[in-house]
mmCIF file of the N, C-alpha and C atoms, coordinates in Angstrom:
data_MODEL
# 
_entry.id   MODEL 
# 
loop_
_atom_site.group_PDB 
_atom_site.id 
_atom_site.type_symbol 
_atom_site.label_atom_id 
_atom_site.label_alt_id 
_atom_site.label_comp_id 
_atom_site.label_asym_id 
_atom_site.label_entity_id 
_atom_site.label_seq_id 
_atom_site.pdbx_PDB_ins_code 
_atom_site.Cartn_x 
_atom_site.Cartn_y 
_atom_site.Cartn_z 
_atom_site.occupancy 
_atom_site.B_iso_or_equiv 
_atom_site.pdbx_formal_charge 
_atom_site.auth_seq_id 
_atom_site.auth_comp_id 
_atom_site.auth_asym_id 
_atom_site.auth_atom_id 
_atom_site.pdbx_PDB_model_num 
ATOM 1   N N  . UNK A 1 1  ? -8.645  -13.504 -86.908 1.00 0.00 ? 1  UNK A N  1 
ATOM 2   C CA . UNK A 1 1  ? -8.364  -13.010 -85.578 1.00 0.00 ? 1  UNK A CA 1 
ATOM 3   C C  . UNK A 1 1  ? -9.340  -13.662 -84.595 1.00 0.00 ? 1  UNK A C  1 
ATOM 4   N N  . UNK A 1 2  ? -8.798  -14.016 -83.688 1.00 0.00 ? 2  UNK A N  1 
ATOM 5   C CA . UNK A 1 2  ? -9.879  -14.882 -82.398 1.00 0.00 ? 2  UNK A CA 1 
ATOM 6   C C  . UNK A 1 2  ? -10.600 -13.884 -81.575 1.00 0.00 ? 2  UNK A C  1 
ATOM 7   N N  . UNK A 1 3  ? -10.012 -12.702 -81.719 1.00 0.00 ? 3  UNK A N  1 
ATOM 8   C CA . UNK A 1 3  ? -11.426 -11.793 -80.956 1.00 0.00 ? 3  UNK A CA 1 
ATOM 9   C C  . UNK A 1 3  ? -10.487 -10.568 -81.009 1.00 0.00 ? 3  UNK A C  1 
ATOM 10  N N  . UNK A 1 4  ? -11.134 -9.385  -80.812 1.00 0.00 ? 4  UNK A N  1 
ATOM 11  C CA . UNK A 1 4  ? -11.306 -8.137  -80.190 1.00 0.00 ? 4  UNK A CA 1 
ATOM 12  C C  . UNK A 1 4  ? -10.798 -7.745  -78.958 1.00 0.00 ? 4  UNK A C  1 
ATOM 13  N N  . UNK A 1 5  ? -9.838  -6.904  -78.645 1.00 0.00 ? 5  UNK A N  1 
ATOM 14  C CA . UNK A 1 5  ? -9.734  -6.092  -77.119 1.00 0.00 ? 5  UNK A CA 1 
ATOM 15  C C  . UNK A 1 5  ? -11.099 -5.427  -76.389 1.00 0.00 ? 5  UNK A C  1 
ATOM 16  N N  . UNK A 1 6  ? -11.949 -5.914  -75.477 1.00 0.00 ? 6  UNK A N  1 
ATOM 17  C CA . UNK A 1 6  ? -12.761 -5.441  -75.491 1.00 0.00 ? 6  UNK A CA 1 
ATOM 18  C C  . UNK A 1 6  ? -11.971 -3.754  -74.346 1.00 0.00 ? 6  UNK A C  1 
ATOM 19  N N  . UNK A 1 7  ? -12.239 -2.550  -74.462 1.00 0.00 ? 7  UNK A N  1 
ATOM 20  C CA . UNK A 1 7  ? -12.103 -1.572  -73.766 1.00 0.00 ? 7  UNK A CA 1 
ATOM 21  C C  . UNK A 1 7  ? -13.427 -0.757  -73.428 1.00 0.00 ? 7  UNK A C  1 
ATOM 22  N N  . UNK A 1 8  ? -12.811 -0.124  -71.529 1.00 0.00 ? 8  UNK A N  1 
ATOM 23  C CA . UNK A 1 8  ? -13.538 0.114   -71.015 1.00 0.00 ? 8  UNK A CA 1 
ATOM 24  C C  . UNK A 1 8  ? -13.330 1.303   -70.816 1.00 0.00 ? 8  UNK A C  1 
ATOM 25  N N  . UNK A 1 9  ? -14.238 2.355   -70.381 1.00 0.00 ? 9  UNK A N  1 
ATOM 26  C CA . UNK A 1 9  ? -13.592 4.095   -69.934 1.00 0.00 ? 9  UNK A CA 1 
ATOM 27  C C  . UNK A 1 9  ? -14.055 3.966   -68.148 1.00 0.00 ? 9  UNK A C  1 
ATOM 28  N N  . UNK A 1 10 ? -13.271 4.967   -67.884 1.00 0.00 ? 10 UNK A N  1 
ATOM 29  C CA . UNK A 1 10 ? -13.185 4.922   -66.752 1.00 0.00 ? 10 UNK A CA 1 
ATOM 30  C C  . UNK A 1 10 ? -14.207 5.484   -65.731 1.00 0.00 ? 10 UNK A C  1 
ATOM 31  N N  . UNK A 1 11 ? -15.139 5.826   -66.833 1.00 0.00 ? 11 UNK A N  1 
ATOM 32  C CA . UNK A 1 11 ? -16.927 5.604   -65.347 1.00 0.00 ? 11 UNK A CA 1 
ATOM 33  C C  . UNK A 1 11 ? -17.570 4.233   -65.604 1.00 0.00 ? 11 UNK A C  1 
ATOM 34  N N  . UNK A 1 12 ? -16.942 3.577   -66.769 1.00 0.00 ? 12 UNK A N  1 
ATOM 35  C CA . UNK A 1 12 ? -17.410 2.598   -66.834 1.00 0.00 ? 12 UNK A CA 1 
ATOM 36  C C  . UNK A 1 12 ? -17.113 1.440   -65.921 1.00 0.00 ? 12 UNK A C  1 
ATOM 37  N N  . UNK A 1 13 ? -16.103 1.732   -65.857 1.00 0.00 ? 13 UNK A N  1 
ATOM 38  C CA . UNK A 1 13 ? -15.372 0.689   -64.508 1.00 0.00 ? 13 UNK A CA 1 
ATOM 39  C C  . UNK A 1 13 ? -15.590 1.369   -63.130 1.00 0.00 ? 13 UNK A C  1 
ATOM 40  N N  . UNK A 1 14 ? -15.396 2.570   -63.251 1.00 0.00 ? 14 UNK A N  1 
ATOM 41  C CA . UNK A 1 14 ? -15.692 3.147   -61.539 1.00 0.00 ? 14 UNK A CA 1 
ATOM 42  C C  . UNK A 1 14 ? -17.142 2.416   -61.044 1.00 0.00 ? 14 UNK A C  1 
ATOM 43  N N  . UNK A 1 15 ? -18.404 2.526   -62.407 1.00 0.00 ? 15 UNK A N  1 
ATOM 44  C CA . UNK A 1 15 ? -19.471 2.282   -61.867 1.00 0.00 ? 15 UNK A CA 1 
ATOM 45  C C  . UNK A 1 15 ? -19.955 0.837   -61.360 1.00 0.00 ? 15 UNK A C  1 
ATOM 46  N N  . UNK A 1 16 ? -19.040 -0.266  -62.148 1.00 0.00 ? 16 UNK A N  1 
ATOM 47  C CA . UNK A 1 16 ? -19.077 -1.160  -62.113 1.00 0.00 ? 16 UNK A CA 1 
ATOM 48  C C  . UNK A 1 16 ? -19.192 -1.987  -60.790 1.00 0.00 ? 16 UNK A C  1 
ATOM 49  N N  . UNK A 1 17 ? -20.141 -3.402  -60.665 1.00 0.00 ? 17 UNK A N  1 
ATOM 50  C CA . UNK A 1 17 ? -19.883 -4.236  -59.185 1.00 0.00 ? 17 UNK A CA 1 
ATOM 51  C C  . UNK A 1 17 ? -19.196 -5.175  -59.538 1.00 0.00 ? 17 UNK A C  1 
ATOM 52  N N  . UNK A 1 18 ? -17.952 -5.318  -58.729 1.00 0.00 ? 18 UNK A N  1 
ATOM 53  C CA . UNK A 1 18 ? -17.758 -6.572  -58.975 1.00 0.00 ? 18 UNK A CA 1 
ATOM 54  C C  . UNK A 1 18 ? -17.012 -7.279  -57.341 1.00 0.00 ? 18 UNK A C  1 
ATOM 55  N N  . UNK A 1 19 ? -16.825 -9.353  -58.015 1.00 0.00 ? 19 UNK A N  1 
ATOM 56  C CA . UNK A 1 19 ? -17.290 -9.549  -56.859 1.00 0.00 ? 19 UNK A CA 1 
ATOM 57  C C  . UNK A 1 19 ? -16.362 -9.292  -56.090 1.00 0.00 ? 19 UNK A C  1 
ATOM 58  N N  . UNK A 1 20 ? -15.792 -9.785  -54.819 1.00 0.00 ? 20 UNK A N  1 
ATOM 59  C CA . UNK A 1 20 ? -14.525 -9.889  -54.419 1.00 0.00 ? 20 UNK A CA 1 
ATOM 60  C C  . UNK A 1 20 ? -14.199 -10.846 -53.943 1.00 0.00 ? 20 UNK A C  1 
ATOM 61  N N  . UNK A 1 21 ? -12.668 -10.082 -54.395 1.00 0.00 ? 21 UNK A N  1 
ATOM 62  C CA . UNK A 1 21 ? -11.912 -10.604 -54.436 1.00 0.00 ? 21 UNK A CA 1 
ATOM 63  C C  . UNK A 1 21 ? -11.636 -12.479 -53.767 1.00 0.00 ? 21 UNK A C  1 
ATOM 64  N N  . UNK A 1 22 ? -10.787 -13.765 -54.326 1.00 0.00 ? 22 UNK A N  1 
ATOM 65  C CA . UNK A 1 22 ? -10.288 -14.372 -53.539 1.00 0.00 ? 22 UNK A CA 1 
ATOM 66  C C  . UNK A 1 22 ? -9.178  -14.497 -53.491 1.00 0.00 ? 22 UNK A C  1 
ATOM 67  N N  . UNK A 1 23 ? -8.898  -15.139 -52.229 1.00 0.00 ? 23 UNK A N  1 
ATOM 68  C CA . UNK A 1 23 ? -7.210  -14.904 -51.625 1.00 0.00 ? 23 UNK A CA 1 
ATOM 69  C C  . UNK A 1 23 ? -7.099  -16.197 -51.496 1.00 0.00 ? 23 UNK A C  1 
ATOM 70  N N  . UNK A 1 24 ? -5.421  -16.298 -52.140 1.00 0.00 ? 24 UNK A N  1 
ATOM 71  C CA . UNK A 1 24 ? -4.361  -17.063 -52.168 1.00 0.00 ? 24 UNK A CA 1 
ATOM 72  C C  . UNK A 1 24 ? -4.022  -17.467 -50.359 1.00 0.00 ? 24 UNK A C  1 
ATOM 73  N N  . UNK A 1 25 ? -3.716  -16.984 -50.137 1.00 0.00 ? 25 UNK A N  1 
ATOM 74  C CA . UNK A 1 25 ? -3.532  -16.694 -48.465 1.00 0.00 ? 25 UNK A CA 1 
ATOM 75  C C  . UNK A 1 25 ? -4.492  -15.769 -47.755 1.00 0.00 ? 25 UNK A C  1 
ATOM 76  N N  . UNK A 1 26 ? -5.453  -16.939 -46.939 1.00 0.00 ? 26 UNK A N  1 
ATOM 77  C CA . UNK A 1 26 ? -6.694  -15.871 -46.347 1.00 0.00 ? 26 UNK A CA 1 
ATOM 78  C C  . UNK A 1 26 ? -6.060  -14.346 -45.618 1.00 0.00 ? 26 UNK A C  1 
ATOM 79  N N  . UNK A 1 27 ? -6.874  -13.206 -46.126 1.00 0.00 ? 27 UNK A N  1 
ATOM 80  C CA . UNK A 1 27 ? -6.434  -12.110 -45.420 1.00 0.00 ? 27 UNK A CA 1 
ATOM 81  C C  . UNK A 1 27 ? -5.306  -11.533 -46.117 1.00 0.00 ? 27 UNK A C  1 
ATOM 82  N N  . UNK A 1 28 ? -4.426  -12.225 -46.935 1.00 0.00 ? 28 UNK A N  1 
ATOM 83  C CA . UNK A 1 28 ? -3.127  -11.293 -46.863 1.00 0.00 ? 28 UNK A CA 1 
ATOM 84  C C  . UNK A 1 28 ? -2.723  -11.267 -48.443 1.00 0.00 ? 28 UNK A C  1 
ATOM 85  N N  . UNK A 1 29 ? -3.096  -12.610 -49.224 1.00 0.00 ? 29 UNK A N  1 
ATOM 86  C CA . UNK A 1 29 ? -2.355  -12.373 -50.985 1.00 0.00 ? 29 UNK A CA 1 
ATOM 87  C C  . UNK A 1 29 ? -3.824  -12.566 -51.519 1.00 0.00 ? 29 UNK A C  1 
ATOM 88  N N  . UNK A 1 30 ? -4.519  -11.580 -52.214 1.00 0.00 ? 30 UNK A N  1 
ATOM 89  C CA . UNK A 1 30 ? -5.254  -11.827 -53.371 1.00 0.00 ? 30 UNK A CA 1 
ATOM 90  C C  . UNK A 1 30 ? -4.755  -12.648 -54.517 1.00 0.00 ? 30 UNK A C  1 
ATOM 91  N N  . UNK A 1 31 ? -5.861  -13.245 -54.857 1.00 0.00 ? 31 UNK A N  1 
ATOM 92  C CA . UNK A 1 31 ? -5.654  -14.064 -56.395 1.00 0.00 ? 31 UNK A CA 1 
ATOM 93  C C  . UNK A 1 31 ? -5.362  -13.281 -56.920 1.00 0.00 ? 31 UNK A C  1 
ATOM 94  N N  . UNK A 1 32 ? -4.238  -13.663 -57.966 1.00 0.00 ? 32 UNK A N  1 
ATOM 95  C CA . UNK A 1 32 ? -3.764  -12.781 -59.252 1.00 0.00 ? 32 UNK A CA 1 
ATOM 96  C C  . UNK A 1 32 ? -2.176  -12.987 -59.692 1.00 0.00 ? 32 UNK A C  1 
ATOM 97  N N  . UNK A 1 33 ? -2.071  -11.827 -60.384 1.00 0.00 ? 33 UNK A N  1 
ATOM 98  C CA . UNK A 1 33 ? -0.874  -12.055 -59.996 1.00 0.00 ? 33 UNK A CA 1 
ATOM 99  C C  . UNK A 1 33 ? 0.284   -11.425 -59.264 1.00 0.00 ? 33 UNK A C  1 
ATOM 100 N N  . UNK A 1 34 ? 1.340   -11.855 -58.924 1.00 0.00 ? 34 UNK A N  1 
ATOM 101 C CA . UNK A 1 34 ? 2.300   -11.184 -57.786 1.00 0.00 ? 34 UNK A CA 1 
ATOM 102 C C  . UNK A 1 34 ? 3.391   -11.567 -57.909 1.00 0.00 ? 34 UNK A C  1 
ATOM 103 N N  . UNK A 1 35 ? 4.483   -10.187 -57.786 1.00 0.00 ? 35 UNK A N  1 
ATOM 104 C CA . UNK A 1 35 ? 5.676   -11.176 -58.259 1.00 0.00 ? 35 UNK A CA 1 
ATOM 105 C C  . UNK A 1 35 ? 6.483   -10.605 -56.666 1.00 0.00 ? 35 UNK A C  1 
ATOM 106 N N  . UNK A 1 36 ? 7.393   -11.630 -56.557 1.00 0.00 ? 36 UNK A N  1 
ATOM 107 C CA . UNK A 1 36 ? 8.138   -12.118 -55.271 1.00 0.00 ? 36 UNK A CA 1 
ATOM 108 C C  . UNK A 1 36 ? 9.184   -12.020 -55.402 1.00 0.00 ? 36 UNK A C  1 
ATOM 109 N N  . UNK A 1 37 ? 10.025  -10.307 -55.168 1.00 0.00 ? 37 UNK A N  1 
ATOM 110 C CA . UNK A 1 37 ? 11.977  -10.180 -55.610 1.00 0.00 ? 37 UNK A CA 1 
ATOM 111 C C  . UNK A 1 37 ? 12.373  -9.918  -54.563 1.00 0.00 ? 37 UNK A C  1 
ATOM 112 N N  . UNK A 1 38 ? 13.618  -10.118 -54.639 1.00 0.00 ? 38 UNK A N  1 
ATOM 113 C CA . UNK A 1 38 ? 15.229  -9.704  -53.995 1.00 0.00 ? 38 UNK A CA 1 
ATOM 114 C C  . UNK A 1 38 ? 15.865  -10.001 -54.014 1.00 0.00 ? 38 UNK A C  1 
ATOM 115 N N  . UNK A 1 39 ? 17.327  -10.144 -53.273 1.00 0.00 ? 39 UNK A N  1 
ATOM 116 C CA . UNK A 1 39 ? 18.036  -10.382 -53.444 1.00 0.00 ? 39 UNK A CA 1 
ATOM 117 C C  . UNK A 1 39 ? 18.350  -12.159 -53.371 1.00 0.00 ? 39 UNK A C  1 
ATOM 118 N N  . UNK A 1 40 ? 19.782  -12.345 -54.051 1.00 0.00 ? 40 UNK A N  1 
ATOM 119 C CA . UNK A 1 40 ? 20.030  -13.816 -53.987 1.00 0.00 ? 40 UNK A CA 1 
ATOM 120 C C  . UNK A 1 40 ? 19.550  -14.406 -52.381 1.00 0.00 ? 40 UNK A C  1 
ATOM 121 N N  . UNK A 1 41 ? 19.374  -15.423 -52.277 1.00 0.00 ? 41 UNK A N  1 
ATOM 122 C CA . UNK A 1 41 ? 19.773  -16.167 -50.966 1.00 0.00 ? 41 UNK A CA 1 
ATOM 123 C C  . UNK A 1 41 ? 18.936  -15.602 -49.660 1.00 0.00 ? 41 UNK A C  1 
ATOM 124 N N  . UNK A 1 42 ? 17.768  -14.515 -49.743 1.00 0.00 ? 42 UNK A N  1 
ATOM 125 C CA . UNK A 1 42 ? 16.709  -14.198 -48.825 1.00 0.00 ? 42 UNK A CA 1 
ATOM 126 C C  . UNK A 1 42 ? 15.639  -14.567 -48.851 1.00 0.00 ? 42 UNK A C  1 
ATOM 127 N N  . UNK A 1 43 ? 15.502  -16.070 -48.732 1.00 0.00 ? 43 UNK A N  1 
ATOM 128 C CA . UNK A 1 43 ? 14.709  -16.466 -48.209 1.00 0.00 ? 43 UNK A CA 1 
ATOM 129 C C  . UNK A 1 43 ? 13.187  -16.541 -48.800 1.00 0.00 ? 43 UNK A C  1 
ATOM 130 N N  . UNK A 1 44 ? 12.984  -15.873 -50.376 1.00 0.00 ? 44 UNK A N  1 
ATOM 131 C CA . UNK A 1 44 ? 11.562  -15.714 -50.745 1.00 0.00 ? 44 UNK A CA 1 
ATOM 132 C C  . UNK A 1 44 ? 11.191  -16.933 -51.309 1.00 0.00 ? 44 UNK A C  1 
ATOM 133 N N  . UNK A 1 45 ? 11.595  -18.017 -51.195 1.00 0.00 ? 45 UNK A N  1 
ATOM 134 C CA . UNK A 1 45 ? 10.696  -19.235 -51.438 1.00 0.00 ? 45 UNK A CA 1 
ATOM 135 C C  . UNK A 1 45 ? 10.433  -19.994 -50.494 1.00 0.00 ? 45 UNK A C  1 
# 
């Protein structure tokens, strides 16, 4: 096996710093991921 799930509880993460975030589009899409639906033929690309 190549590794372990590492898991966290949840004061563990509340307490946590981390850095922030960067954006895909300054101000408006964080890095990550995002998914982009609707209908046929409106325009989301």
């Amino acid at each position: 096996m190549a590794g372990r799930l590492r898991t966290v509880d949840a004061r563990t993460l509340a307490d946590a710093v981390l850095d922030p975030p960067g954006y895909a589009v300054k101000d408006l899409l964080v890095q990550g991921l995002h998914i982009l639906a609707g209908a046929p033929k409106t325009g989301k690309s």
